[in-house]
N, C-alpha and C positions, 0 to 999 in steps of 0.2 A: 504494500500500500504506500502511498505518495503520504508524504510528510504535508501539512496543510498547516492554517495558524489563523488565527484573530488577535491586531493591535488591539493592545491595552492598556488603559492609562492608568498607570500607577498612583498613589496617593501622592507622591513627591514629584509630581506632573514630568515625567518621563515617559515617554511610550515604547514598549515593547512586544514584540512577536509573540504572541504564548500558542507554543506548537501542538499540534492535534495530528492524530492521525483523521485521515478521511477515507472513506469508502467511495465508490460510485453512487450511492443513494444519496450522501450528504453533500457532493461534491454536484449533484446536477439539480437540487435544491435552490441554490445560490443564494441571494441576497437581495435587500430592498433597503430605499432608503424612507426610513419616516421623518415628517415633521412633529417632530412632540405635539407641540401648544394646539394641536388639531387632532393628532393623532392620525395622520393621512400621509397615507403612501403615496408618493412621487411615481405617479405613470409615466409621466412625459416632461416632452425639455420644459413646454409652456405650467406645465403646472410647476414644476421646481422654480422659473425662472420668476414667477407670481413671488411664490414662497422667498425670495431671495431677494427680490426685490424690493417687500414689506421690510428689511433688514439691511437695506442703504445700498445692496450691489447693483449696479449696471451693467450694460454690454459697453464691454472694451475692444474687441476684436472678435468677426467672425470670419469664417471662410467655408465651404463647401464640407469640411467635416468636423470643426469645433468651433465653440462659442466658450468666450473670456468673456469673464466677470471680475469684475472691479469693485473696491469700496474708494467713494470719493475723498483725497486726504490720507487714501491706506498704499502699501505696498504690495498686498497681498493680492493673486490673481485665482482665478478658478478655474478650470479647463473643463471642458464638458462635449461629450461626445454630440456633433448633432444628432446623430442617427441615435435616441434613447436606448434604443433595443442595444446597442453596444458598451452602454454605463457599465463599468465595472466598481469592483470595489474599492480600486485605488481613487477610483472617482469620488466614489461615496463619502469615504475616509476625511477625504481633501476638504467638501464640506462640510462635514463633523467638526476635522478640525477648526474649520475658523467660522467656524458659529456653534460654539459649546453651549449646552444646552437648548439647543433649536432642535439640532437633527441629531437620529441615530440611526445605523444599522442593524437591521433582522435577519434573521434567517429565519428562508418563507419554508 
């Protein structure tokens, strides 16, 4: 079996891999992104980009397969698949991190 993992965020705000094994049943499962304060899972670019928006991000840069997201005054950017259906988790993650307690990651 393939070594697998979920970042974790430590109490001492460091984040780390904490490694799993995975099977084919939990590995084709995947993952979703929720917004907390609704409780609503991100279908699509337009509903995340709602969700992100209410939270000061704008579009910075698109092209034909990602759209950048911006905070005005910030440094920080967001990458996002256009095509939704290709969001992975490293996507997810990205806005986890820089909107702590907004969004999290499930496993569907």
């Amino acid at each position: 079996m393939a070594a697998g993992g979920v970042w974790v965020f430590r109490k001492d705000g460091v984040m780390e891999l904490e490694r799993q094994e995975s099977s084919p049943a939990t590995s084709q499962r995947g993952k979703a992104l929720v917004y907390v304060p609704a409780n609503e899972t991100m279908r699509s670019l337009a509903a995340l980009e709602r969700r992100l928006g209410s939270l000061g991000w704008e579009r910075y840069y698109e092209d034909r397969a990602i759209v950048q997201l911006h905070k005005r005054g910030g440094v920080d950017l967001i990458s996002i698949p256009r095509d939704f259906s290709r969001l992975r988790s490293t996507h997810m993650y990205d806005v986890v991190v820089k909107n702590r307690d907004q969004f999290k990651v499930v496993d569907l």
